[in-house]
PDB file as gemmi writes it, atoms N, CA and C in Angstrom:
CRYST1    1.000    1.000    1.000  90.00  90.00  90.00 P 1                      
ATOM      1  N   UNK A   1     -79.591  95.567  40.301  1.00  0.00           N  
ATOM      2  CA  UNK A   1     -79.231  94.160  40.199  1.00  0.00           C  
ATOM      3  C   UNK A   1     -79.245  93.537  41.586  1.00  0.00           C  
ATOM      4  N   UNK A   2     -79.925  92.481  41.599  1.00  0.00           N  
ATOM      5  CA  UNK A   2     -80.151  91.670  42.813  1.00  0.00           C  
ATOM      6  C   UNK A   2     -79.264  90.506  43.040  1.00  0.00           C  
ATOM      7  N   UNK A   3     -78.597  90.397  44.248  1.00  0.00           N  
ATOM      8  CA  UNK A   3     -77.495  89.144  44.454  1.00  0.00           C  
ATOM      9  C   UNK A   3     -78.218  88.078  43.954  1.00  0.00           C  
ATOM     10  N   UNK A   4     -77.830  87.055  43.141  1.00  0.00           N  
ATOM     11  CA  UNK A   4     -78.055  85.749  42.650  1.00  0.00           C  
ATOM     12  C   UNK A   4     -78.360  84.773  44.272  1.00  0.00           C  
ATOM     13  N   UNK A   5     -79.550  84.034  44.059  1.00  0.00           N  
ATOM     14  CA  UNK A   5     -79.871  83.058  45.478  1.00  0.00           C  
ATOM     15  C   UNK A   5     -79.133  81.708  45.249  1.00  0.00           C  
ATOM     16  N   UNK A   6     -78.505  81.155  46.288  1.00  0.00           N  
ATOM     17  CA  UNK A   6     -78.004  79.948  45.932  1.00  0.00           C  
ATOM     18  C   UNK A   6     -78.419  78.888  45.465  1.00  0.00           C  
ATOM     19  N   UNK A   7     -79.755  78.547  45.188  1.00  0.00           N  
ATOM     20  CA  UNK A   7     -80.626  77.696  44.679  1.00  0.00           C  
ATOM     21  C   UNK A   7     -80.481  77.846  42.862  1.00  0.00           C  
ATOM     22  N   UNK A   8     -80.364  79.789  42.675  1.00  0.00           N  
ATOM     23  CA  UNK A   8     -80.595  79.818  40.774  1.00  0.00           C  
ATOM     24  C   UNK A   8     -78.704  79.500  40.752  1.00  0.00           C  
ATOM     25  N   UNK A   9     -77.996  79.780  41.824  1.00  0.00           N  
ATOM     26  CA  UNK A   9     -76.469  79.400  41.414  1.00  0.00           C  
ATOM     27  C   UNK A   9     -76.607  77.902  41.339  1.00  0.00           C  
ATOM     28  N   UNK A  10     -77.004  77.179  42.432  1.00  0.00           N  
ATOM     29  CA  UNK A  10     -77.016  75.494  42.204  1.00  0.00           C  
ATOM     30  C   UNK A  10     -77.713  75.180  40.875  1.00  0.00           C  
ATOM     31  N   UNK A  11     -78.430  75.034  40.176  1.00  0.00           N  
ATOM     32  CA  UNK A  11     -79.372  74.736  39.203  1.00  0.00           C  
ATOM     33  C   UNK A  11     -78.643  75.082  37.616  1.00  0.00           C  
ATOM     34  N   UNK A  12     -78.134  76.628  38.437  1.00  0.00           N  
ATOM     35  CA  UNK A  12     -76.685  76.892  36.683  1.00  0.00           C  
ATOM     36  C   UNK A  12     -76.066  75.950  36.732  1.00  0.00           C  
ATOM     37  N   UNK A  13     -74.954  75.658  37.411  1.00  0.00           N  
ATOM     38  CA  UNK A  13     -73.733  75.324  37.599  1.00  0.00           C  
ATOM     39  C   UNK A  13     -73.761  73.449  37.343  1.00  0.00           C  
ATOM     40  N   UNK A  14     -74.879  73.270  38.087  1.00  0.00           N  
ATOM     41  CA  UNK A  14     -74.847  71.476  38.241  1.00  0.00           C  
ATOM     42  C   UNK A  14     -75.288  71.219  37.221  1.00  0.00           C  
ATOM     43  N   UNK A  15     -75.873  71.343  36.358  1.00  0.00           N  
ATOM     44  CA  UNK A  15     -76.599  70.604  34.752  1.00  0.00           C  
ATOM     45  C   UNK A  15     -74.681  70.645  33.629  1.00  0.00           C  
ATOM     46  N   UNK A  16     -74.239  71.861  34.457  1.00  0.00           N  
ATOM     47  CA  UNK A  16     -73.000  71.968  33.748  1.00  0.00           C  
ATOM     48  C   UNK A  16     -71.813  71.283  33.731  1.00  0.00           C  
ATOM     49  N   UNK A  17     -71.537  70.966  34.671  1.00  0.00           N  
ATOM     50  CA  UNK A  17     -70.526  70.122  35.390  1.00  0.00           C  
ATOM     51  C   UNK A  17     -71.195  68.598  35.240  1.00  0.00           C  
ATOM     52  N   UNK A  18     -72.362  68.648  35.187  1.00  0.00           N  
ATOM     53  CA  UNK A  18     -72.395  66.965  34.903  1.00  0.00           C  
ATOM     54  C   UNK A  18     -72.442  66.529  33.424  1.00  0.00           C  
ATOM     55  N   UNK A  19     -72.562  67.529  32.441  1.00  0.00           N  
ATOM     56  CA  UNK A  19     -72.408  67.545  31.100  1.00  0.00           C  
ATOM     57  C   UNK A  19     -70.405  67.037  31.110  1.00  0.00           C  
ATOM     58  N   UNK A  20     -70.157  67.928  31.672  1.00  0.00           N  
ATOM     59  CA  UNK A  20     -68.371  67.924  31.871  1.00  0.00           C  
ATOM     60  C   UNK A  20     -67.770  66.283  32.197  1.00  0.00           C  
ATOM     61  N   UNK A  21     -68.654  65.903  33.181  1.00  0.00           N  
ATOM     62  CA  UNK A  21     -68.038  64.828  33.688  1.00  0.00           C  
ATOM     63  C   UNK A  21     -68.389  63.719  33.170  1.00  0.00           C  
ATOM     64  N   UNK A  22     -69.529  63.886  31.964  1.00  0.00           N  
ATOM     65  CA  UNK A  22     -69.871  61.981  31.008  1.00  0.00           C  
ATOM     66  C   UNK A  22     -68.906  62.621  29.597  1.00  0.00           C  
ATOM     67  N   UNK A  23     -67.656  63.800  29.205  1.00  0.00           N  
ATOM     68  CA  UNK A  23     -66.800  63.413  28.206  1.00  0.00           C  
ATOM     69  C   UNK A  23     -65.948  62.993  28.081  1.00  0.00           C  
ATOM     70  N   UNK A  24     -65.673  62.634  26.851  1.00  0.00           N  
ATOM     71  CA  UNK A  24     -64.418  61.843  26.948  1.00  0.00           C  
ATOM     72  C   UNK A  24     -63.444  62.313  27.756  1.00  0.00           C  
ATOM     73  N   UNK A  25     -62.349  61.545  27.750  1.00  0.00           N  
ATOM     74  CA  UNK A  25     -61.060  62.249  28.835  1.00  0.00           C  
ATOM     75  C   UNK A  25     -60.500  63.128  27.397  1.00  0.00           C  
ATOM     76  N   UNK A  26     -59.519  63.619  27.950  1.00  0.00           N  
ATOM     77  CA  UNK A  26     -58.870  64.784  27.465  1.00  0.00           C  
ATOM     78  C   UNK A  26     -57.390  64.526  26.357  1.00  0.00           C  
ATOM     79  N   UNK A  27     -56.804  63.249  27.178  1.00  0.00           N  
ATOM     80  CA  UNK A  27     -56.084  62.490  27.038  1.00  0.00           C  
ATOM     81  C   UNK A  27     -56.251  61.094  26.682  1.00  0.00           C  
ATOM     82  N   UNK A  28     -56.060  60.456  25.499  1.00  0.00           N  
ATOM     83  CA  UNK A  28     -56.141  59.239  25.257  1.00  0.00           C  
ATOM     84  C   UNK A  28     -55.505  57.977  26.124  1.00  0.00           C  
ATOM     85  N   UNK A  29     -56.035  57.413  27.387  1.00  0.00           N  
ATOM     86  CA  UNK A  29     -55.491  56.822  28.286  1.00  0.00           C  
ATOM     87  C   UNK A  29     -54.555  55.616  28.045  1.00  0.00           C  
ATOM     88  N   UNK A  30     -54.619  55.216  26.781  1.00  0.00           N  
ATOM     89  CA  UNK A  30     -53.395  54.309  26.077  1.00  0.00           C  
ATOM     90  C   UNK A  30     -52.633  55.042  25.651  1.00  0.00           C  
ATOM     91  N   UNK A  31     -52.712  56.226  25.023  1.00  0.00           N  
ATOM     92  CA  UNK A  31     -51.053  57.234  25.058  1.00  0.00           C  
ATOM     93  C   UNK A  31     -50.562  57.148  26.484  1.00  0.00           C  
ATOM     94  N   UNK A  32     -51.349  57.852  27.716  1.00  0.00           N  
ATOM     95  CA  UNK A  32     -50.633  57.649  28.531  1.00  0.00           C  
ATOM     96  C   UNK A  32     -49.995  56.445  29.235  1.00  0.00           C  
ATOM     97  N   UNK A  33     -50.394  55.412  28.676  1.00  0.00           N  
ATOM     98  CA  UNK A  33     -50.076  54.011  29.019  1.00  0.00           C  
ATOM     99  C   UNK A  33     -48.574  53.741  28.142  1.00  0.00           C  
ATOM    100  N   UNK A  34     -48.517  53.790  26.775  1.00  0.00           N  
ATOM    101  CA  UNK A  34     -47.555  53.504  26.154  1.00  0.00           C  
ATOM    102  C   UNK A  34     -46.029  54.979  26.201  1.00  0.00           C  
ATOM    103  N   UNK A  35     -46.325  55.872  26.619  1.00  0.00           N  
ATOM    104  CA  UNK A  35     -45.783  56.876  27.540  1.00  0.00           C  
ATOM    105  C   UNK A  35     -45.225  56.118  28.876  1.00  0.00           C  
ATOM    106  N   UNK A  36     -45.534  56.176  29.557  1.00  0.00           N  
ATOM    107  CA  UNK A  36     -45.542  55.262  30.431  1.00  0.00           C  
ATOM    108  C   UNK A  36     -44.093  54.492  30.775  1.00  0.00           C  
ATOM    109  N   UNK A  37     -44.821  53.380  29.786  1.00  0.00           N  
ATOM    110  CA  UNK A  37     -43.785  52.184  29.597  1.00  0.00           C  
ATOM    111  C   UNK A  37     -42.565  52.659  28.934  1.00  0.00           C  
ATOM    112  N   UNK A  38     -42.602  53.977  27.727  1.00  0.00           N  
ATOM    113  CA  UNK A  38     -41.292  54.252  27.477  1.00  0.00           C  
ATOM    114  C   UNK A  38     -40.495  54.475  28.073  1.00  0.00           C  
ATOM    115  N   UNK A  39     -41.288  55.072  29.430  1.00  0.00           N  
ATOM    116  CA  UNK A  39     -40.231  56.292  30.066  1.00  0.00           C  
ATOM    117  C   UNK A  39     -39.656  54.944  31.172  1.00  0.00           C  
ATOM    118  N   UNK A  40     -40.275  53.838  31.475  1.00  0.00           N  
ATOM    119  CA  UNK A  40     -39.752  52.876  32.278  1.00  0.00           C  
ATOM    120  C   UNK A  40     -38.848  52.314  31.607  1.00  0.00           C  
ATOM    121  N   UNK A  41     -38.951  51.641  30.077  1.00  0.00           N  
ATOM    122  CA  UNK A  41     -38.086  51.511  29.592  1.00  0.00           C  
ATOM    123  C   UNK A  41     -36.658  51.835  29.711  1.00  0.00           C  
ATOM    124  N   UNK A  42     -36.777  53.370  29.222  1.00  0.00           N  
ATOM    125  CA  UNK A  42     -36.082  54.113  29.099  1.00  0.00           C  
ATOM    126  C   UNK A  42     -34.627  54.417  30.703  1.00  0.00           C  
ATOM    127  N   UNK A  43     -35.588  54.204  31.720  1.00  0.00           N  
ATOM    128  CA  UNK A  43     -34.741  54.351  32.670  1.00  0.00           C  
ATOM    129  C   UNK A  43     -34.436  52.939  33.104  1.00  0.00           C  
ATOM    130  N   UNK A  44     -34.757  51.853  32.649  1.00  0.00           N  
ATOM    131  CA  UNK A  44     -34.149  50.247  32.841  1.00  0.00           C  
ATOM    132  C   UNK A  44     -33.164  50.286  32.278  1.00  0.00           C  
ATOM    133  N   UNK A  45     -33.106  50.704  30.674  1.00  0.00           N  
ATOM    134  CA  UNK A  45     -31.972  50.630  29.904  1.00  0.00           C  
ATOM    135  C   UNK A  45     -30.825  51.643  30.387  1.00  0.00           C  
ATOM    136  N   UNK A  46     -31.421  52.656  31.169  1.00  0.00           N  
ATOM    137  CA  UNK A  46     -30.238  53.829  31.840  1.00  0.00           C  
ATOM    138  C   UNK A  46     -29.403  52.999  32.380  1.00  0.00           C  
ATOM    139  N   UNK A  47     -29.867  52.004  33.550  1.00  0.00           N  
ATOM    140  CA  UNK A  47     -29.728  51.494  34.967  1.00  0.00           C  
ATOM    141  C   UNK A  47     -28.704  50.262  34.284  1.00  0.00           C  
ATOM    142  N   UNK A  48     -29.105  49.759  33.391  1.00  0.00           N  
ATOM    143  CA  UNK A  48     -28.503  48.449  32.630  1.00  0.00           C  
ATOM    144  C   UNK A  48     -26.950  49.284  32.635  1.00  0.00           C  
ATOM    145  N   UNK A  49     -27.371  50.296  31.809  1.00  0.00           N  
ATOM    146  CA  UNK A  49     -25.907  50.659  30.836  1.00  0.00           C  
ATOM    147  C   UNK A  49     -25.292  51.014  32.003  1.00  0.00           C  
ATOM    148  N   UNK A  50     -25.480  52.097  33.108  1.00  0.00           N  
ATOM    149  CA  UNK A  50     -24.632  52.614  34.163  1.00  0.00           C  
ATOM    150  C   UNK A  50     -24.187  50.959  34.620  1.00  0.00           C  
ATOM    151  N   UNK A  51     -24.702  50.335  35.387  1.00  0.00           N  
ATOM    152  CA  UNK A  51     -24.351  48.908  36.032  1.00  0.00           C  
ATOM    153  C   UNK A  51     -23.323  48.322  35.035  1.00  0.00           C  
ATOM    154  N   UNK A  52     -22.789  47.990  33.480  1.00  0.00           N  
ATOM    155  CA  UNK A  52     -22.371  47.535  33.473  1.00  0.00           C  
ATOM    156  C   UNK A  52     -20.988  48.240  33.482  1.00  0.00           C  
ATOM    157  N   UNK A  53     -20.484  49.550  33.330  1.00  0.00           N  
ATOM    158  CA  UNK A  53     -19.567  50.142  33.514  1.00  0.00           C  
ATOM    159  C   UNK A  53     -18.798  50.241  34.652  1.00  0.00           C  
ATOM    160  N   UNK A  54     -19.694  49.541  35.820  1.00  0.00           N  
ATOM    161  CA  UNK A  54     -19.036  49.464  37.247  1.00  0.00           C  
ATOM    162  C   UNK A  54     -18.095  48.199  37.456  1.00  0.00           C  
ATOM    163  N   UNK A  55     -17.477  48.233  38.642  1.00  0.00           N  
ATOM    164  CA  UNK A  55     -16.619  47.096  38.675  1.00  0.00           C  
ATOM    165  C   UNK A  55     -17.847  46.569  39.917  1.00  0.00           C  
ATOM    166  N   UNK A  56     -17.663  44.686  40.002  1.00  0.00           N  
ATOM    167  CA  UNK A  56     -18.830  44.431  40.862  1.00  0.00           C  
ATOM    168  C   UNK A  56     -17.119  44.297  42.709  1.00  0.00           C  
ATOM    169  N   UNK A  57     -17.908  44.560  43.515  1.00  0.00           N  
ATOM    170  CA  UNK A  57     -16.982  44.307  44.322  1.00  0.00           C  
ATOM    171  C   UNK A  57     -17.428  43.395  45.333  1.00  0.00           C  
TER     172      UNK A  57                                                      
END                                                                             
């Protein structure tokens, strides 16, 4: 067995990776959008509720 030349490694590898990089994403980028906003939500309404339990001084 003869070491592979970097030219037959370039020629595998790149037809492959550019197949990779025109699919879809992995993740539906409006889940991660509406994710997102919950979790901002979520820590506004934290921030609300702690703040009003304080005394203002």
């Amino acid at each position: 067995m003869s070491p592979a030349s970097p030219l037959s490694l370039v020629t595998t590898i790149v037809p492959g990776l550019s197949e990779v990089a025109t699919s879809a994403p992995a993740v539906n980028p409006y889940l991660v959008g509406v994710g997102t906003f919950i979790v901002l939500l979520a820590l506004m309404g934290a921030l609300l509720a702690f703040g009003r339990g304080r005394d203002h001084s």
